[in-house]
N, CA, C and O atoms as a Tripos MOL2 file, in Angstrom:
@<TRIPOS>MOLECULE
protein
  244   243    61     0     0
PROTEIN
NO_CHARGES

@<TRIPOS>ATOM
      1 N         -10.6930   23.2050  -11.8260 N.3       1 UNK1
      2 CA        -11.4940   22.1190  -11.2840 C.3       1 UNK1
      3 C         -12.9780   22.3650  -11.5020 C.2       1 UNK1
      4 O         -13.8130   21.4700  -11.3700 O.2       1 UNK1
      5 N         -13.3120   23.7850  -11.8880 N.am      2 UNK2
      6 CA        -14.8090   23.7810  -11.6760 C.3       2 UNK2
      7 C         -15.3280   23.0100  -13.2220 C.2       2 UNK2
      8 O         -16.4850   22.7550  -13.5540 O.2       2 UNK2
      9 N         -14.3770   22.8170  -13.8020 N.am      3 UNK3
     10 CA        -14.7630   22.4440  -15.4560 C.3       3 UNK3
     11 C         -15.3770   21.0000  -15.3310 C.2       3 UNK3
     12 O         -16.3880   20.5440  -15.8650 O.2       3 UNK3
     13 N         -14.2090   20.2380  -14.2180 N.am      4 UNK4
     14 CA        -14.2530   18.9610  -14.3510 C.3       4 UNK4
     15 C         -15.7960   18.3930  -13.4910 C.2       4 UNK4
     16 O         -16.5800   17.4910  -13.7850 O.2       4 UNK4
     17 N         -15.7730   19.4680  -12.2290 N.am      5 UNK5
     18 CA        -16.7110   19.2750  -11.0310 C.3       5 UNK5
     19 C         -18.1430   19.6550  -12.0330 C.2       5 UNK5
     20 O         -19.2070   19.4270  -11.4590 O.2       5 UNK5
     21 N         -18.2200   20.0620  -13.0870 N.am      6 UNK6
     22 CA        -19.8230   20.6240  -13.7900 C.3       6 UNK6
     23 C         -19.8230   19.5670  -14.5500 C.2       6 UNK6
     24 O         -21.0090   19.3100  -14.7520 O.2       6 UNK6
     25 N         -19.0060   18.6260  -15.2130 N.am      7 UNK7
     26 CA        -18.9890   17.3530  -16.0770 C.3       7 UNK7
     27 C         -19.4890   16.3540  -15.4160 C.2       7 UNK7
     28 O         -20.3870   15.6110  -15.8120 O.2       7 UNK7
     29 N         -18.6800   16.2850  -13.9480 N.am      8 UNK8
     30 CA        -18.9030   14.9500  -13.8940 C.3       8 UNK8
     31 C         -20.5160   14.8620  -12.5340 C.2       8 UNK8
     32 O         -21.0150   13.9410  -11.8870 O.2       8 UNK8
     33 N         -20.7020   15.8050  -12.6200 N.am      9 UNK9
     34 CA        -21.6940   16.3880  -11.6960 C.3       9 UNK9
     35 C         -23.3190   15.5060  -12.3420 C.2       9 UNK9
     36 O         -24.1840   14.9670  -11.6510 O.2       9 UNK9
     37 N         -23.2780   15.6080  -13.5040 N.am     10 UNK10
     38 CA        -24.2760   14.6740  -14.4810 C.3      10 UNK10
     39 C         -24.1050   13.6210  -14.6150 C.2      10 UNK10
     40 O         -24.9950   13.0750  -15.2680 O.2      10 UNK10
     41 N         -23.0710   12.7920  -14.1850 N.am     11 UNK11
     42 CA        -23.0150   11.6150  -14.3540 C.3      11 UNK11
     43 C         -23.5980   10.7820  -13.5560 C.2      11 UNK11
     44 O         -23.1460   10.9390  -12.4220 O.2      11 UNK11
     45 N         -24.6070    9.7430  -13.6140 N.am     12 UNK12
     46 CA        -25.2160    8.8280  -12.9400 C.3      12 UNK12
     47 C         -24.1630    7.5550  -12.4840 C.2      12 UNK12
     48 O         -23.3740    6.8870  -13.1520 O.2      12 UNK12
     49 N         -24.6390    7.5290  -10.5580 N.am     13 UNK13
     50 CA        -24.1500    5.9770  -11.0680 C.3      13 UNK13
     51 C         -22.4150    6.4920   -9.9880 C.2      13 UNK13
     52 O         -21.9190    5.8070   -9.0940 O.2      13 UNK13
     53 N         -22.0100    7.5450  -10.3900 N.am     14 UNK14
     54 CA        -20.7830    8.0120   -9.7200 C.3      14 UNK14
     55 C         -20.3070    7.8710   -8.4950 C.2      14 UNK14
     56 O         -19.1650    7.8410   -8.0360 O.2      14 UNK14
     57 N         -21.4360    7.7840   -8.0100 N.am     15 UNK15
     58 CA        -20.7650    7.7150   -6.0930 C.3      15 UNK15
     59 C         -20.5380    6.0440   -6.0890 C.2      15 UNK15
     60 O         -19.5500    5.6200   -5.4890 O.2      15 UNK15
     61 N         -21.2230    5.3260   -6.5910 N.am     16 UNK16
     62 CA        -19.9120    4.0960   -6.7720 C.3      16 UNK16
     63 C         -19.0520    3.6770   -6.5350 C.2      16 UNK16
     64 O         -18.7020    2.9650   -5.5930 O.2      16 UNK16
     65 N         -18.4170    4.1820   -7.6290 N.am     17 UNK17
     66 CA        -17.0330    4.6890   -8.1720 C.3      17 UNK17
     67 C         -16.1920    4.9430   -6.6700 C.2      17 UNK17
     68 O         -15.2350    4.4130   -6.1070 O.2      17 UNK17
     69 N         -16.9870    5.8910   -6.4260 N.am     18 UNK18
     70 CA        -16.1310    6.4630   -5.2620 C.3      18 UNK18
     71 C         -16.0020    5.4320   -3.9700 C.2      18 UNK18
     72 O         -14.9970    4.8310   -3.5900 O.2      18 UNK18
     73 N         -17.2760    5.4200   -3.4440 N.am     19 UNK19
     74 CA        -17.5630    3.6030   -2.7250 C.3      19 UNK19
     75 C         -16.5780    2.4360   -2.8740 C.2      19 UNK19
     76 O         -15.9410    1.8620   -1.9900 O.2      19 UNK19
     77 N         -16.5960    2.2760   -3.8550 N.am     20 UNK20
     78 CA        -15.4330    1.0230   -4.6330 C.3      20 UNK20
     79 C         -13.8080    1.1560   -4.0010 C.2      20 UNK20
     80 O         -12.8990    0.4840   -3.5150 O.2      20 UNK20
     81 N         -14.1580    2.4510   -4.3700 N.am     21 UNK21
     82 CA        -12.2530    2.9910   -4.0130 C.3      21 UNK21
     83 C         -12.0320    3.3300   -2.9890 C.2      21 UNK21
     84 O         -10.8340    3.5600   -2.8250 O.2      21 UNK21
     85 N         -12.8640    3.5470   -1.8390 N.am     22 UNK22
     86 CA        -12.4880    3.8720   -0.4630 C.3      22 UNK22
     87 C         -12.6480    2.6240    0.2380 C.2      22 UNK22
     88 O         -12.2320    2.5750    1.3950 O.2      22 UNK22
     89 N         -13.1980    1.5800   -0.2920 N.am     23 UNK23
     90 CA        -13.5870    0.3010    0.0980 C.3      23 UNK23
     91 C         -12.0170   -0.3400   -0.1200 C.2      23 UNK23
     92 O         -11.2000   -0.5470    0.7770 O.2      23 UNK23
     93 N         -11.8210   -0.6220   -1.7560 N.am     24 UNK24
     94 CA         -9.9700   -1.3500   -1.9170 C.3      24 UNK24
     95 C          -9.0490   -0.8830   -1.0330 C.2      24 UNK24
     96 O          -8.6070   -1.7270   -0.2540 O.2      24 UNK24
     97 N          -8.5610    0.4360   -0.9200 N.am     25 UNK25
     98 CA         -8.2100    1.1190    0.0710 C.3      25 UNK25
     99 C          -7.6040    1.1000    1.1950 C.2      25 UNK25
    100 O          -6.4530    1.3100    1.5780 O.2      25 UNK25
    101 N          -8.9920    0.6900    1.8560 N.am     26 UNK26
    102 CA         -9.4410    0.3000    3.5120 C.3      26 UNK26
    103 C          -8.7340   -0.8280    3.7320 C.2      26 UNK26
    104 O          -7.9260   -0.9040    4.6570 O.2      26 UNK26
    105 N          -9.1000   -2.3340    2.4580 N.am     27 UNK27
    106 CA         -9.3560   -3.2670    2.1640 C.3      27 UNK27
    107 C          -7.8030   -3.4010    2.6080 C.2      27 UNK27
    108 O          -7.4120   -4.0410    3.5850 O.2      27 UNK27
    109 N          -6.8840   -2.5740    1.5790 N.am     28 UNK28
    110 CA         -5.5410   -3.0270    1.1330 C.3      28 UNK28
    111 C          -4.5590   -2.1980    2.5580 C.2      28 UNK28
    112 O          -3.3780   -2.2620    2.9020 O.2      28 UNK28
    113 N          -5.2820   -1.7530    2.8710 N.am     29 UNK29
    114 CA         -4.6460   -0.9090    4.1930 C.3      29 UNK29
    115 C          -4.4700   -1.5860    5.5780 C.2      29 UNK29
    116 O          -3.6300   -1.3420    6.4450 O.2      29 UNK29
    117 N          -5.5120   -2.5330    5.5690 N.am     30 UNK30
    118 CA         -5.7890   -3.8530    6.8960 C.3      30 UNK30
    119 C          -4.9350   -4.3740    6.6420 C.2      30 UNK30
    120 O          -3.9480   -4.4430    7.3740 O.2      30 UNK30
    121 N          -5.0880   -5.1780    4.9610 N.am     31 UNK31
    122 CA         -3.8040   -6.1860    4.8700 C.3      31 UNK31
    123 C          -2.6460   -5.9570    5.0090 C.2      31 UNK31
    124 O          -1.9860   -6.9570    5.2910 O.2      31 UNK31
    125 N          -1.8400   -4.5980    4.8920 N.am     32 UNK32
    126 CA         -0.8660   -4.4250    4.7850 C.3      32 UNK32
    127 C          -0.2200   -4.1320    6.3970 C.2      32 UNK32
    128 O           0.9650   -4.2490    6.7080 O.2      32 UNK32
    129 N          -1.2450   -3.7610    7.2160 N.am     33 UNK33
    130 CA         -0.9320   -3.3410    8.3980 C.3      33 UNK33
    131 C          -0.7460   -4.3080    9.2660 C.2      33 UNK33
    132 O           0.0110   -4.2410   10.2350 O.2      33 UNK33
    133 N          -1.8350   -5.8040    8.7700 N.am     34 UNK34
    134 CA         -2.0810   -6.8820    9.8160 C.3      34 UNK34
    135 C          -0.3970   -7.7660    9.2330 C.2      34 UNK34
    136 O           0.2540   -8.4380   10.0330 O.2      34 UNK34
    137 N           0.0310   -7.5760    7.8010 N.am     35 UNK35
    138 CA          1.3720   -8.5680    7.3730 C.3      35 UNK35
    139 C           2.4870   -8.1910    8.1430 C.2      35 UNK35
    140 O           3.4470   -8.8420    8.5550 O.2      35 UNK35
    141 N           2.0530   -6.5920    8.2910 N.am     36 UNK36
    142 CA          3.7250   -6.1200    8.8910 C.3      36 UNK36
    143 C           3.8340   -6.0630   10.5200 C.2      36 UNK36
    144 O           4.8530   -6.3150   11.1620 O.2      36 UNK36
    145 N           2.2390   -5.5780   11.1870 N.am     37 UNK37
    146 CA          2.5120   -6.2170   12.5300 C.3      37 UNK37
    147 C           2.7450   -7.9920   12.9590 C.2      37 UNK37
    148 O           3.2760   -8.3430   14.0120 O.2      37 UNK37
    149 N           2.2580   -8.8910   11.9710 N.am     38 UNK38
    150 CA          2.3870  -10.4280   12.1890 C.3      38 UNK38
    151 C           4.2300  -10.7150   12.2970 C.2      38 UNK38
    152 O           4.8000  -11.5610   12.9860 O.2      38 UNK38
    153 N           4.8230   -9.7220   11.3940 N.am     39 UNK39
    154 CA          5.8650  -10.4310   10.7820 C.3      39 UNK39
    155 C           6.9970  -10.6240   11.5430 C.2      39 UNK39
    156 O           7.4990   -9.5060   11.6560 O.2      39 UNK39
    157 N           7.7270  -11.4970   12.1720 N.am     40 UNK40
    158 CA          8.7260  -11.9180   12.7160 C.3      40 UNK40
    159 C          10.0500  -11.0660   13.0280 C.2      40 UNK40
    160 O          10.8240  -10.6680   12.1570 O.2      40 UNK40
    161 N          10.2070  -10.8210   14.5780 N.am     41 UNK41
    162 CA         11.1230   -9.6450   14.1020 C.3      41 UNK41
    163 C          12.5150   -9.8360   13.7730 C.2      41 UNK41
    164 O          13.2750   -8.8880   13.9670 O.2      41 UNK41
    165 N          13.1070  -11.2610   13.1560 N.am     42 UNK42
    166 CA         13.8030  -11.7750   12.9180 C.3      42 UNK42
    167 C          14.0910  -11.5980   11.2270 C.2      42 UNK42
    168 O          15.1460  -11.4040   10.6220 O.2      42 UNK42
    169 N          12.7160  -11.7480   10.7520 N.am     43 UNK43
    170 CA         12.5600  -11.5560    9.3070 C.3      43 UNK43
    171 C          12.8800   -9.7470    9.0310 C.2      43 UNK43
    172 O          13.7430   -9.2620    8.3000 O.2      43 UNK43
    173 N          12.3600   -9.3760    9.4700 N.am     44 UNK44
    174 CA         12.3510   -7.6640   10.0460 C.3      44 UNK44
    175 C          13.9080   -7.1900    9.7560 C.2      44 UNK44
    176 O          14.3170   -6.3160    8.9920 O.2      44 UNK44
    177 N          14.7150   -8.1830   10.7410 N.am     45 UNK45
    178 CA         15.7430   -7.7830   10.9490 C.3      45 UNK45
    179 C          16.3540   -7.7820    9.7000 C.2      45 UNK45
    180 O          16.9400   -6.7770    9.2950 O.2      45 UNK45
    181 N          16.2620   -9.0190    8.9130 N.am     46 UNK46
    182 CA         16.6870   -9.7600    7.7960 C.3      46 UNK46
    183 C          16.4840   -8.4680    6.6600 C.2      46 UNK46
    184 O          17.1950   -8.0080    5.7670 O.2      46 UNK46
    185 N          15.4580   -8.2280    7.0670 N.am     47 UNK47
    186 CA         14.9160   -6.5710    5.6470 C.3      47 UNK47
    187 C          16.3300   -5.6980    6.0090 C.2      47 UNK47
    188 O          17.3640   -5.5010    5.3700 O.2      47 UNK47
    189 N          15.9810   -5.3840    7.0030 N.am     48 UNK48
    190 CA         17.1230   -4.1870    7.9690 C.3      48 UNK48
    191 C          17.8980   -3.9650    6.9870 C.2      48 UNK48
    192 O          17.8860   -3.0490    6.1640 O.2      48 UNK48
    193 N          19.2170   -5.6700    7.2150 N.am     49 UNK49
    194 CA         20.2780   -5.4290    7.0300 C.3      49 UNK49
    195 C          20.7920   -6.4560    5.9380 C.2      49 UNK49
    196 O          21.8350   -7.1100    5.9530 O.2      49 UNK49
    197 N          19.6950   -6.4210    4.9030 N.am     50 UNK50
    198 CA         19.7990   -7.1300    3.5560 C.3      50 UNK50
    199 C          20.5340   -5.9610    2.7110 C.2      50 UNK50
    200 O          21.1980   -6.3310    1.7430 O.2      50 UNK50
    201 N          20.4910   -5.0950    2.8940 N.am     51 UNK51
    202 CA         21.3710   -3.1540    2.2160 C.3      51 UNK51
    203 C          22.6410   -4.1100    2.3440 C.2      51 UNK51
    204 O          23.0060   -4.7300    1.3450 O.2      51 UNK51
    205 N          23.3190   -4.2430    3.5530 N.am     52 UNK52
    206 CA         24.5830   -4.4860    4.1310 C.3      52 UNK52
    207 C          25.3000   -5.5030    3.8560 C.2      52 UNK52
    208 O          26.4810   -5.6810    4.1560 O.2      52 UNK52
    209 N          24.4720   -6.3110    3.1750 N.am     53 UNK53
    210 CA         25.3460   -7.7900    2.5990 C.3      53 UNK53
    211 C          25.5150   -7.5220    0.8420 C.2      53 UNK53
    212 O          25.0900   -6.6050    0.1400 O.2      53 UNK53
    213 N          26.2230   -8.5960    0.5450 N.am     54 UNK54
    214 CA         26.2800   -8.5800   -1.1440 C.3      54 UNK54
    215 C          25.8650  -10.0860   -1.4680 C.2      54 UNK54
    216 O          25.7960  -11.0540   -0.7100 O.2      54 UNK54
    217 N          25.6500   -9.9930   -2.6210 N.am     55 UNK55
    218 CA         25.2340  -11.2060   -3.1030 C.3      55 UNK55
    219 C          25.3000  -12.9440   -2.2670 C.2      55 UNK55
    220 O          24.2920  -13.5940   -1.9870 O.2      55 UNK55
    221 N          26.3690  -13.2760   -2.0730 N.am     56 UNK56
    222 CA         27.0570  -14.5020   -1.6300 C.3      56 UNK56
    223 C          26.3330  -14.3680   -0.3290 C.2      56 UNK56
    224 O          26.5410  -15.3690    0.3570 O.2      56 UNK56
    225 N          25.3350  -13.2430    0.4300 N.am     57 UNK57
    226 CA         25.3140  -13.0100    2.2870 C.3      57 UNK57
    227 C          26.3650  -12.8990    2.8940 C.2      57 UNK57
    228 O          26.3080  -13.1400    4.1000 O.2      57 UNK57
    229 N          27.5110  -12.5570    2.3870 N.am     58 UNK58
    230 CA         28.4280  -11.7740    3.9090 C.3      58 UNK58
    231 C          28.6030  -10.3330    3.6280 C.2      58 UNK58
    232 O          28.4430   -9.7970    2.5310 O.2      58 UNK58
    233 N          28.9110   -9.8280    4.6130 N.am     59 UNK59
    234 CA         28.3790   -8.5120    5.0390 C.3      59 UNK59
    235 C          29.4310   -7.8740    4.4190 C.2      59 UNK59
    236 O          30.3690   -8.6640    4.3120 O.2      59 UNK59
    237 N          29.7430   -6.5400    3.8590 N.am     60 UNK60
    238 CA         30.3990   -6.1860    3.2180 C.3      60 UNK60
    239 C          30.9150   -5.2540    4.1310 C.2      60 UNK60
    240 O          30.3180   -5.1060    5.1970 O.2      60 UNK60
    241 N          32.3330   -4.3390    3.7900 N.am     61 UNK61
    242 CA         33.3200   -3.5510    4.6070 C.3      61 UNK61
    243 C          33.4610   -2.6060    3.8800 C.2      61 UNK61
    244 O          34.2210   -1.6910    4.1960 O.2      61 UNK61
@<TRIPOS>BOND
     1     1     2 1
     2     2     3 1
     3     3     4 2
     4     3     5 am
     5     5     6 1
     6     6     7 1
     7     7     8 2
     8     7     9 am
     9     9    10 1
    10    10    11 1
    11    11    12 2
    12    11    13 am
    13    13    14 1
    14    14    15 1
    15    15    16 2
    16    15    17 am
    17    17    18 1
    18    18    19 1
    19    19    20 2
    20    19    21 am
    21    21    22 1
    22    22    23 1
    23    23    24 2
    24    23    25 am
    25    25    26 1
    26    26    27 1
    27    27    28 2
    28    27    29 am
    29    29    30 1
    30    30    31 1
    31    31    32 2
    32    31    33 am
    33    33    34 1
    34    34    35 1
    35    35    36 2
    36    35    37 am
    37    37    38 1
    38    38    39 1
    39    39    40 2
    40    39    41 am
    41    41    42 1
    42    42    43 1
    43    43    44 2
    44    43    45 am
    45    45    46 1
    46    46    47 1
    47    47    48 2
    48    47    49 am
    49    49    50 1
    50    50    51 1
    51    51    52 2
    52    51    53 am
    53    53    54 1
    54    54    55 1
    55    55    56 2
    56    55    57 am
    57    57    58 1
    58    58    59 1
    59    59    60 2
    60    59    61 am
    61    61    62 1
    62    62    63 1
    63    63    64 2
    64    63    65 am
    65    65    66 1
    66    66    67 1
    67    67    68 2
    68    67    69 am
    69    69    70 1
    70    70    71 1
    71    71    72 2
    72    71    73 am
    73    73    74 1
    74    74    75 1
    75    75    76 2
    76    75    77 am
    77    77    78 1
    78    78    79 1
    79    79    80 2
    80    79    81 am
    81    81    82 1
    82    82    83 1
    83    83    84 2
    84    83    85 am
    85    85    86 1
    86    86    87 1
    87    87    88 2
    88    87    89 am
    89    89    90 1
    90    90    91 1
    91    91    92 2
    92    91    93 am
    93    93    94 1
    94    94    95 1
    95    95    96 2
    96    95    97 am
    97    97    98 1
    98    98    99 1
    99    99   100 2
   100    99   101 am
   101   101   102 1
   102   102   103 1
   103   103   104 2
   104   103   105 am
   105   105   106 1
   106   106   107 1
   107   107   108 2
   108   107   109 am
   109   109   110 1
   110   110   111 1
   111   111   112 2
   112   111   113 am
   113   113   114 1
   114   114   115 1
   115   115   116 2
   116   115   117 am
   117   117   118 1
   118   118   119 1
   119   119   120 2
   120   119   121 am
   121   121   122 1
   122   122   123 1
   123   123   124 2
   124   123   125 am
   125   125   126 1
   126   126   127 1
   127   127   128 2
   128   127   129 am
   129   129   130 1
   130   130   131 1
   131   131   132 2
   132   131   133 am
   133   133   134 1
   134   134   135 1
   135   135   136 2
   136   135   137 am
   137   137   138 1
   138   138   139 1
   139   139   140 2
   140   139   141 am
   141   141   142 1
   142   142   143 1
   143   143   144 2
   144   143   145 am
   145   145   146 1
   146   146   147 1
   147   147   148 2
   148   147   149 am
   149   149   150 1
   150   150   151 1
   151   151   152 2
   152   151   153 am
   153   153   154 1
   154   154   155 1
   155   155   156 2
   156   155   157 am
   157   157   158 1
   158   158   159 1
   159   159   160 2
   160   159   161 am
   161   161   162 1
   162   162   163 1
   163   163   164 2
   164   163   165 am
   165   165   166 1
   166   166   167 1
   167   167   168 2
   168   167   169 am
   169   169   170 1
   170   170   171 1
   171   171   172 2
   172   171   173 am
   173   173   174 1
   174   174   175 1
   175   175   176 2
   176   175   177 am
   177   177   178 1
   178   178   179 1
   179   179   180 2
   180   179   181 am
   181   181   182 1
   182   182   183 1
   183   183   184 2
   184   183   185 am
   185   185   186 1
   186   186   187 1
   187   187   188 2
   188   187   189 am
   189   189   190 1
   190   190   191 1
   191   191   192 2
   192   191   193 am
   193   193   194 1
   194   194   195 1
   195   195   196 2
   196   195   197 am
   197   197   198 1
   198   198   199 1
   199   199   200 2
   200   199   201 am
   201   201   202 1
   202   202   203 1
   203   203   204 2
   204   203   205 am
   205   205   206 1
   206   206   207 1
   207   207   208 2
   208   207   209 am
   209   209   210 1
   210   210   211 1
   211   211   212 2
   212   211   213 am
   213   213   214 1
   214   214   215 1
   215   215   216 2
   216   215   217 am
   217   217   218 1
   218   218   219 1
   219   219   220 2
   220   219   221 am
   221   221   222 1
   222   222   223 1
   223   223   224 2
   224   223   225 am
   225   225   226 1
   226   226   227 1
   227   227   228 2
   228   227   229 am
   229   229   230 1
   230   230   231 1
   231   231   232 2
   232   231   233 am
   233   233   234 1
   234   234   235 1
   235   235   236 2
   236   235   237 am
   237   237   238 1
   238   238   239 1
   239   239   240 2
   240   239   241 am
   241   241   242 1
   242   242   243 1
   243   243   244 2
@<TRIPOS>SUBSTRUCTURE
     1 UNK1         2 RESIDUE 1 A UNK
     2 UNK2         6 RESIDUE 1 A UNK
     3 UNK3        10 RESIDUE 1 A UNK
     4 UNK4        14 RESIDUE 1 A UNK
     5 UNK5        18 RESIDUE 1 A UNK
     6 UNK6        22 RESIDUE 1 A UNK
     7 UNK7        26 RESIDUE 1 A UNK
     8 UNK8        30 RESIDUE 1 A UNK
     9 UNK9        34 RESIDUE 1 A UNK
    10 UNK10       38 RESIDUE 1 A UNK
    11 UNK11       42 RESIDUE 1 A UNK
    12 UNK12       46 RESIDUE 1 A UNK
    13 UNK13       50 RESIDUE 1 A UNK
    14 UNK14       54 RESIDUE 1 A UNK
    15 UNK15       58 RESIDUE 1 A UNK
    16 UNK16       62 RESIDUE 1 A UNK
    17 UNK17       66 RESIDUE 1 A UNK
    18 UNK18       70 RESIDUE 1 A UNK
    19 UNK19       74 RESIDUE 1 A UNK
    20 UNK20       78 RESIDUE 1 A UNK
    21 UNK21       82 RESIDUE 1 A UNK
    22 UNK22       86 RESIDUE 1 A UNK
    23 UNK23       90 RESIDUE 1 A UNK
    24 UNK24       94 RESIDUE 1 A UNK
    25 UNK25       98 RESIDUE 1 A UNK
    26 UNK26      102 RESIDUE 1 A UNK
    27 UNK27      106 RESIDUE 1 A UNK
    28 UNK28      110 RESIDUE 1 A UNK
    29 UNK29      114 RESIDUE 1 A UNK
    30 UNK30      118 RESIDUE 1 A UNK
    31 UNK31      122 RESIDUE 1 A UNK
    32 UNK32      126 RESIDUE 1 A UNK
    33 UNK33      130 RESIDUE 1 A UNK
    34 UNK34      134 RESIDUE 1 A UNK
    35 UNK35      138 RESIDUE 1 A UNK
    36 UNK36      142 RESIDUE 1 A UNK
    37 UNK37      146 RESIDUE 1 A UNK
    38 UNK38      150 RESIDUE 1 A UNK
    39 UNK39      154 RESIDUE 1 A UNK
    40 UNK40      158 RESIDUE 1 A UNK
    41 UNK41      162 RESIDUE 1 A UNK
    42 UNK42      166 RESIDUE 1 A UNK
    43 UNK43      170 RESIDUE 1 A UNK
    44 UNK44      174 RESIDUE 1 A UNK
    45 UNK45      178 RESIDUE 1 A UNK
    46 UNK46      182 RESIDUE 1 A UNK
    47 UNK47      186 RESIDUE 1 A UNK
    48 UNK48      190 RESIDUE 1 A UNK
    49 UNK49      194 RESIDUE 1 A UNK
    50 UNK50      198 RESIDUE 1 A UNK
    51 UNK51      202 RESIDUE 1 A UNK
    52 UNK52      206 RESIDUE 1 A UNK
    53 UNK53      210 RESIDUE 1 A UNK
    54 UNK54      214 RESIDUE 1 A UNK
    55 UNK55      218 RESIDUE 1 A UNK
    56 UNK56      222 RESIDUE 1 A UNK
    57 UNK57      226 RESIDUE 1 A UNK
    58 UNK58      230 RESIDUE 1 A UNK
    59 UNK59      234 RESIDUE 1 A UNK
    60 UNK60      238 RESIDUE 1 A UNK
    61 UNK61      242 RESIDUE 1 A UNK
């Protein structure tokens, strides 16, 4: 790592980069947290025990 950390150490402009990506992140981390607490726990259920059915929806043995 020290090879990469002396390369990119000169580069202008870099913390950006980094900014950008802790920002999408954050960004994509709200959304994903606010869809799955909103989501119906009916639909929920539906995820559950979508494994357990086959094609046609009846539940398989």
């Amino acid at each position: 790592m020290g090879f990469v950390s002396e390369v990119l150490k000169n580069v202008e402009g870099l913390y950006w980069y980094y900014s950008i990506g802790i920002f999408i992140f954050i960004v994509l981390f709200i959304i994903i947290a606010y869809k799955t607490i909103r989501t119906p726990k009916e639909v929920m259920n539906e995820y559950k025990n979508a494994i357990l059915e086959d094609d046609n929806g009846t539940e398989m043995r």
